[in-house]
ChimeraX commands (.cxc) that place a marker at each C-alpha (Angstrom):
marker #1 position 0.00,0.00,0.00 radius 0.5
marker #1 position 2.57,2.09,0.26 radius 0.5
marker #1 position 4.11,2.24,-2.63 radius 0.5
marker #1 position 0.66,2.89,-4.11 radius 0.5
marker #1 position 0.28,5.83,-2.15 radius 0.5
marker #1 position 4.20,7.13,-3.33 radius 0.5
marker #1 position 2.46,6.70,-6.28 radius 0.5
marker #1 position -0.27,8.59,-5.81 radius 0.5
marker #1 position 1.01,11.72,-4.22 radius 0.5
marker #1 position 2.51,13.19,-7.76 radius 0.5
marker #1 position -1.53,13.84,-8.46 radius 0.5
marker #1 position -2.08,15.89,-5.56 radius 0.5
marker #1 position -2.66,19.61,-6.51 radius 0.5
marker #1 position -0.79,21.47,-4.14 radius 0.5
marker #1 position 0.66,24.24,-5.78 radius 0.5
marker #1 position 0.06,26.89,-2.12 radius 0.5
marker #1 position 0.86,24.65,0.54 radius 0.5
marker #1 position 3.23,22.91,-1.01 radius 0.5
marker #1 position 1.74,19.88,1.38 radius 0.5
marker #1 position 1.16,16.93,-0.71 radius 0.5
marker #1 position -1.44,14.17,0.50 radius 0.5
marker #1 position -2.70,10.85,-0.67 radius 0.5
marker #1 position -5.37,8.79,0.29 radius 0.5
marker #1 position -6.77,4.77,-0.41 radius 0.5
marker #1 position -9.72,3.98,1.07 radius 0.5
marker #1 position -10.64,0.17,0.77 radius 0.5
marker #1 position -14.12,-1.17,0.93 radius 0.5
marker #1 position -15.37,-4.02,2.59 radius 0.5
marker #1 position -15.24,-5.82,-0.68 radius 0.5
marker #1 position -11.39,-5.20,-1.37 radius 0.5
marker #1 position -12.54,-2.65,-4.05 radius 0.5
marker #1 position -9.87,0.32,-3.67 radius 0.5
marker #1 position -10.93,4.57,-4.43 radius 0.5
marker #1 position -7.90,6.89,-4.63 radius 0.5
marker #1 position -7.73,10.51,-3.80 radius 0.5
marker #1 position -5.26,13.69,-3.16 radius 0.5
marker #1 position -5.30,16.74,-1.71 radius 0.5
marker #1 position -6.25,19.71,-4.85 radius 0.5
marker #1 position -6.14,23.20,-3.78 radius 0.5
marker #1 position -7.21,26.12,-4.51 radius 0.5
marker #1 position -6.53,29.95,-4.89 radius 0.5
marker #1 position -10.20,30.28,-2.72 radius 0.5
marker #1 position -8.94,27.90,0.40 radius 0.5
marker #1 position -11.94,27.26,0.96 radius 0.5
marker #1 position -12.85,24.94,-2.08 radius 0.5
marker #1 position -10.02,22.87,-1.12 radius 0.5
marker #1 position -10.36,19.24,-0.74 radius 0.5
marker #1 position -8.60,16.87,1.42 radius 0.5
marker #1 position -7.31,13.23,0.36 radius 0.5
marker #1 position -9.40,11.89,2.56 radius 0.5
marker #1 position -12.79,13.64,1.55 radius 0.5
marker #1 position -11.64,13.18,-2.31 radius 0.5
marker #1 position -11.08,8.68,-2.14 radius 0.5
marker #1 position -14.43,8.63,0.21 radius 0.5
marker #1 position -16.73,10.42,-1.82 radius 0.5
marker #1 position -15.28,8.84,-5.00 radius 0.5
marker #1 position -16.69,5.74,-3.40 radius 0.5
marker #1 position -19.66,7.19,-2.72 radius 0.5
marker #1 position -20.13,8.18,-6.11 radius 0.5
marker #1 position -19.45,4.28,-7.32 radius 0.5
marker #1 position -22.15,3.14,-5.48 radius 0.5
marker #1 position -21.39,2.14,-1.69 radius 0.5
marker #1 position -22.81,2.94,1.43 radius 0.5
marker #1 position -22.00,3.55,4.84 radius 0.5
marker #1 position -20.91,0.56,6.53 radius 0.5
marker #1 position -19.31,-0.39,3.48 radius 0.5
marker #1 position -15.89,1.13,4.35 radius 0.5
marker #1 position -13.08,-1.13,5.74 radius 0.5
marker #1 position -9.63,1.12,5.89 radius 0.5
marker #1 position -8.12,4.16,5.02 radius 0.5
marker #1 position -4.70,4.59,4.26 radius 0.5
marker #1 position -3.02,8.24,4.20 radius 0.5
marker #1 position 0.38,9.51,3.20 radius 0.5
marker #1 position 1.72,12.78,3.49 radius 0.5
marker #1 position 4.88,13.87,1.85 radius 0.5
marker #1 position 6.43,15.31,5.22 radius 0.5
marker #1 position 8.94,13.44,7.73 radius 0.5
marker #1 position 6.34,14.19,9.87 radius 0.5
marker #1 position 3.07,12.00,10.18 radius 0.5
marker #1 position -0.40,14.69,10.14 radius 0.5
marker #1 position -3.61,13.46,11.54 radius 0.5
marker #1 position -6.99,14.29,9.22 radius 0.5
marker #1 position -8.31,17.56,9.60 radius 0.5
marker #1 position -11.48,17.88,11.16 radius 0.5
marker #1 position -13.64,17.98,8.10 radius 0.5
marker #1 position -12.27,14.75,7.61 radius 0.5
marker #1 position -13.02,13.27,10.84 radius 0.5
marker #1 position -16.32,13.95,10.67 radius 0.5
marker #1 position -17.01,12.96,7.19 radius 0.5
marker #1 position -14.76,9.39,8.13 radius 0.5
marker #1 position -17.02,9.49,11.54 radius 0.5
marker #1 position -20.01,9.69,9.17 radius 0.5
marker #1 position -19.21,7.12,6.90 radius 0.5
marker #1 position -16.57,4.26,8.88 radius 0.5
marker #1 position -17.72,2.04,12.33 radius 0.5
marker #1 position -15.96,3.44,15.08 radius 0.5
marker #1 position -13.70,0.11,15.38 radius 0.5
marker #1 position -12.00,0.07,11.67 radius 0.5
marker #1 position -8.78,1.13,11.00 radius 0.5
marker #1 position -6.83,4.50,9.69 radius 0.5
marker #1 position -3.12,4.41,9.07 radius 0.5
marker #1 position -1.27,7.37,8.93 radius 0.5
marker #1 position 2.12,7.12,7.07 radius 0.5
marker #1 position 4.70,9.60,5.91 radius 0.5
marker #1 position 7.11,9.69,3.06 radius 0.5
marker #1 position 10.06,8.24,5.65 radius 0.5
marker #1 position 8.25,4.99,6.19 radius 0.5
marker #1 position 6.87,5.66,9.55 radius 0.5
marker #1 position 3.46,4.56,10.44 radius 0.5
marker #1 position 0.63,5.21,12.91 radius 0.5
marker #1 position -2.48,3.38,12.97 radius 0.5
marker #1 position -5.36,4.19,14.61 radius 0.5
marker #1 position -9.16,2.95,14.91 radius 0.5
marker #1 position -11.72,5.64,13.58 radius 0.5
marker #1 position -13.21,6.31,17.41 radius 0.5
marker #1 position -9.45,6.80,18.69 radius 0.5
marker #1 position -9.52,9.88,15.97 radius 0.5
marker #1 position -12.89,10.90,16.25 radius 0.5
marker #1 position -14.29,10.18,20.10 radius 0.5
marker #1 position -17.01,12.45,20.18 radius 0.5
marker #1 position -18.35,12.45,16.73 radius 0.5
marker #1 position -21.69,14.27,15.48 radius 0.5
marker #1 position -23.57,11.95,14.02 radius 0.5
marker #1 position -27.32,11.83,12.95 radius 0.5
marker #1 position -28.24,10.91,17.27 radius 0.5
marker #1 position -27.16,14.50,17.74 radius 0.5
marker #1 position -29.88,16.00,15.01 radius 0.5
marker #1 position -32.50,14.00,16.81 radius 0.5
marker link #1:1,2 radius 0.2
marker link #1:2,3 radius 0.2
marker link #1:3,4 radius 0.2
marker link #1:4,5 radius 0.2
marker link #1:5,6 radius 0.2
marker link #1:6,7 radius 0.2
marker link #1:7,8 radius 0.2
marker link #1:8,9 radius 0.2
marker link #1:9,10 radius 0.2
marker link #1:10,11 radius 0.2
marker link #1:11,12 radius 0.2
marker link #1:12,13 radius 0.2
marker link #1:13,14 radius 0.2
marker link #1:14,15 radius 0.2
marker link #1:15,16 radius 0.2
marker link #1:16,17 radius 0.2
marker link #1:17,18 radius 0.2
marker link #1:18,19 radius 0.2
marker link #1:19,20 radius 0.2
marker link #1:20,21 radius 0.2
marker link #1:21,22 radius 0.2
marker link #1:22,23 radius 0.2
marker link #1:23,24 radius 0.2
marker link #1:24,25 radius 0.2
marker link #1:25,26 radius 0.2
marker link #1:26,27 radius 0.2
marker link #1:27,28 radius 0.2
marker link #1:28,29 radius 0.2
marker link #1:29,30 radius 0.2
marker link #1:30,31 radius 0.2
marker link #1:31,32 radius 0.2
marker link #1:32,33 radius 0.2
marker link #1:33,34 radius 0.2
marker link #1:34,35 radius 0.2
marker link #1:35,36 radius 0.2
marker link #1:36,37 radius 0.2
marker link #1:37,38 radius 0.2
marker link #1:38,39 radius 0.2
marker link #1:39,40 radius 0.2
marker link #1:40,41 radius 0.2
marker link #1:41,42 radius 0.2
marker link #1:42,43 radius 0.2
marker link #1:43,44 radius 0.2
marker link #1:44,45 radius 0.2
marker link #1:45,46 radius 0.2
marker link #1:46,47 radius 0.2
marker link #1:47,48 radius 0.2
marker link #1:48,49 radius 0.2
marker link #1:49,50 radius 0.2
marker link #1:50,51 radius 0.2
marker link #1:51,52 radius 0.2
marker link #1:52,53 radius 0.2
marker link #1:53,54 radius 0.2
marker link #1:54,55 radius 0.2
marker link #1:55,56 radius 0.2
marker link #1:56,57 radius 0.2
marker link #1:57,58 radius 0.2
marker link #1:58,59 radius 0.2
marker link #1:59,60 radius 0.2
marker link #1:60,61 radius 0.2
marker link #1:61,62 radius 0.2
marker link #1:62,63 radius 0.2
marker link #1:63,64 radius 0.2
marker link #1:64,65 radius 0.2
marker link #1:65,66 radius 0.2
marker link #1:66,67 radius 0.2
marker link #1:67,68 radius 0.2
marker link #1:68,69 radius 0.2
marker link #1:69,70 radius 0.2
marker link #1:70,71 radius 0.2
marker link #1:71,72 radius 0.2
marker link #1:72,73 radius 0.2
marker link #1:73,74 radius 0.2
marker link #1:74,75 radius 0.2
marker link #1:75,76 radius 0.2
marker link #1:76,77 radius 0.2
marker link #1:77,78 radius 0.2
marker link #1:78,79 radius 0.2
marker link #1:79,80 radius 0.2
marker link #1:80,81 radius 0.2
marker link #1:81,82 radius 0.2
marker link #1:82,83 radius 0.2
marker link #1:83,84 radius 0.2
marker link #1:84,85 radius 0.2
marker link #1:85,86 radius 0.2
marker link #1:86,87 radius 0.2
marker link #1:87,88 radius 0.2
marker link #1:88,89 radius 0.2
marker link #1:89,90 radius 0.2
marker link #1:90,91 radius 0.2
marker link #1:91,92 radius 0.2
marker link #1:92,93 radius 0.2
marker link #1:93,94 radius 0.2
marker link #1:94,95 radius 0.2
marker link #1:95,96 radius 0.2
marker link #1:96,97 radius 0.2
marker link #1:97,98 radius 0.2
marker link #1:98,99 radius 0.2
marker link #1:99,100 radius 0.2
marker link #1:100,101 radius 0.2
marker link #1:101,102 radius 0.2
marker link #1:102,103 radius 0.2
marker link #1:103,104 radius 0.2
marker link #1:104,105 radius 0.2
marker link #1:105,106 radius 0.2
marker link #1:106,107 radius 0.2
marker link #1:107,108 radius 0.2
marker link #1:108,109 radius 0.2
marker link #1:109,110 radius 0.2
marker link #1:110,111 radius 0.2
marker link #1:111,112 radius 0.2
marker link #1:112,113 radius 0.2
marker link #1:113,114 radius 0.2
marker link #1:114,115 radius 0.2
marker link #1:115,116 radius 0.2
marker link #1:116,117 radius 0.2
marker link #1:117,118 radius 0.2
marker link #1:118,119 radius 0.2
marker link #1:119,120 radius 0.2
marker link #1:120,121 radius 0.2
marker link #1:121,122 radius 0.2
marker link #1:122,123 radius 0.2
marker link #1:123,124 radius 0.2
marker link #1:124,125 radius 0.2
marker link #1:125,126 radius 0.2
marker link #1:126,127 radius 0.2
marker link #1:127,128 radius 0.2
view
């Protein structure tokens, strides 16, 4: 997998930050989406990795519950956690015990389960 996500990261679109990020999500059924980071002049229409390979799965067809792991690379020496927009959208979309691994361009690893990253998600109880 990571290799693949090497791979990935010359597609991100990162020409402000300079802060490249990939992103394989896998689904239950083994069936991999890809995504990267793409920027843009307006921040705020900015997408994350993360956001980009879960809604291209969305877009194919599956469904909450269907998500197994997500695997995320940044090209740092330093390993970055998902930004909060991501957190909520993988709180929205993963059960709280599957896995996120959080990998750099140095080969250093974290994983984590999706409630260590997101313990106090807002979730569709909360709109109730």
């Amino acid at each position: 997998m990571r290799e693949k996500l090497q791979n990935l990261l010359v597609n991100s679109y990162s020409p402000y930050s300079k802060f490249r990020v990939s992103c394989i999500v896998v689904m239950n059924d083994g069936t991999e989406f890809n995504g990267v980071n793409v920027e843009n002049a307006s921040y705020g229409a900015t997408i994350c990795a993360e956001r980009s390979a879960i809604v291209s799965a969305i877009s194919n067809g599956y469904k909450k519950g269907d998500f197994n792991k997500l695997y995320i690379m940044v090209d740092s020496n330093k390993i970055s956690t998902c930004c909060f927009l991501c957190r909520q959208i993988i709180a929205e979309f993963f059960h709280p015990d599957k896995e996120i691994i959080l990998m750099n361009t140095s080969k250093d690893e974290k994983r984590f389960t999706v409630k260590d990253l997101c313990p106090y998600p807002f979730s569709s109880e909360d709109l109730k």
